[in-house]
N, C-alpha and C positions, 0 to 999 in steps of 0.2 A: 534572580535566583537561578541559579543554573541545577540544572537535571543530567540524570545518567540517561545512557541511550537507551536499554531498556526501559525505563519510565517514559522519554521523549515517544518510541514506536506505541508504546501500548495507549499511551494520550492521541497520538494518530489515529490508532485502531478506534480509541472512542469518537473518536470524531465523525470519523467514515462510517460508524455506525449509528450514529443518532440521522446522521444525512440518510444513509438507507432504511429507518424507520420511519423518517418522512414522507420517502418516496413512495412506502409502503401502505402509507394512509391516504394516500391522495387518489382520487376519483380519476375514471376514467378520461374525464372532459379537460381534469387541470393541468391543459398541457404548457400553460406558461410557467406554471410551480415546476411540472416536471423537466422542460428545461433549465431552467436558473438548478435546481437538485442535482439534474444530472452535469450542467458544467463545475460546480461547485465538488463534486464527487471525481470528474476526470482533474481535476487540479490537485486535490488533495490525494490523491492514488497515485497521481504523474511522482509530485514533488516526494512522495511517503520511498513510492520506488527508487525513485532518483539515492534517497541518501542512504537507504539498505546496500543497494548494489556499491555506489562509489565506495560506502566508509566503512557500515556495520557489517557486510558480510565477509569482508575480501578482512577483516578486522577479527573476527570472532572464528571465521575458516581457520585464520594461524591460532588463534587461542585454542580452539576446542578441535583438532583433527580430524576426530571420532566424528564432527558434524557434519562432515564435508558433503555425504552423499546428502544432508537437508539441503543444504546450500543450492545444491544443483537442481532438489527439486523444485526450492522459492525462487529460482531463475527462469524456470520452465512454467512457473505458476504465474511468476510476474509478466513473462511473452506473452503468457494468454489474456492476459487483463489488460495490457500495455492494448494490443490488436485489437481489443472488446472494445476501449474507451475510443480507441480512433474511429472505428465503426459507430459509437454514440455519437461523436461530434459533429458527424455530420448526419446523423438519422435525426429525422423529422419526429417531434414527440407524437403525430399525427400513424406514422407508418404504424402499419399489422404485426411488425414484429418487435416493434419499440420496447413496449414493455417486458414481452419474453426476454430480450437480450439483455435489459438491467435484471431480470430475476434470474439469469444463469449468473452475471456478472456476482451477482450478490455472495450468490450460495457458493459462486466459487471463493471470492476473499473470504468469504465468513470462514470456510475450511483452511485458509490459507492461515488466518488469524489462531486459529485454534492449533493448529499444529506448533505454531511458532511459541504462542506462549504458555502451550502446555505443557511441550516437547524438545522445545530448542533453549528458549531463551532461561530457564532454571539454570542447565549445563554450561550456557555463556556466563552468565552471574557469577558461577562458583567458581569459574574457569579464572575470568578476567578482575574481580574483586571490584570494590568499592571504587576508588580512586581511579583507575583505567577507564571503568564507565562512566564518570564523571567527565576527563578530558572527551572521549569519545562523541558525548551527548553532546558535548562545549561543539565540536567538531560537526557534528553533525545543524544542530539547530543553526549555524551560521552557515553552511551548504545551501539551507534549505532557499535562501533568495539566489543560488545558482541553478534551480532546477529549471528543465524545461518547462513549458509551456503545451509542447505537443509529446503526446505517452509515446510516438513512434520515434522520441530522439530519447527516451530511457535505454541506456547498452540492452537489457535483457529482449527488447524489441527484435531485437537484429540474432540473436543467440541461438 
């Protein structure tokens, strides 16, 4: 059954949030939980950015004009998560700052999430119609086994 892109992101967004309300539940001490959480969280954040930037934004930037300055700020928001998660992969769930830096990580996608389908993604919808985000999503869910692996080879990394 295939999906429009907006339904494909916001299925993402649920994802990465039940994974961030696990990490939310877990004790101090479960630091094997909270590695396997936090690799499973830089993957699906890596591969979520990977196919915004490649298809849906450089996609919905021509659709909706008027959006362009979001565009640039979900670029500058994805640099900072992209930098976050490389910083996780290799922090020790052991280190002093461990945790602080997944509850910046967090509250910043959560604001990221919010903006996007409170803000943006209605104006895409109405912009691009039914059908357009259908191939789009076709386009994007087949992207997603091209994504990197490390958050610092997502373009907005480098931006």
């Amino acid at each position: 059954m295939s999906t429009d892109a907006i339904v494909l992101l916001k299925e993402d967004h649920k994802t990465v949030e039940q994974l961030f309300k696990k990490f939310e539940r877990t004790g101090d001490r479960a630091h094997a939980t909270r590695r396997r959480l936090v690799e499973s969280i830089i993957k699906e954040l890596t591969t979520h950015a990977y196919i915004e930037e490649a298809i849906f934004y450089p996609e919905a930037r021509e659709a909706v004009p008027q959006t362009e300055d979001h565009v640039l700020e979900s670029v500058e928001e994805h640099h900072v998560v992209m930098w976050m998660l490389s910083e996780l992969a290799k922090l020790e769930p052991t280190a002093e700052n461990f945790e602080a830096k997944v509850t910046v990580l967090i509250e910043n996608v959560r604001h990221h999430v919010e903006e996007e389908e409170q803000e943006w993604f209605p104006q895409v919808r109405k912009a691009m119609g039914r059908k357009r985000l259908q191939e789009l999503g076709e386009r994007m869910a087949a992207a997603k086994k091209d994504a990197p692996s490390d958050p610092l080879a997502v373009q907005s990394a480098h931006a």
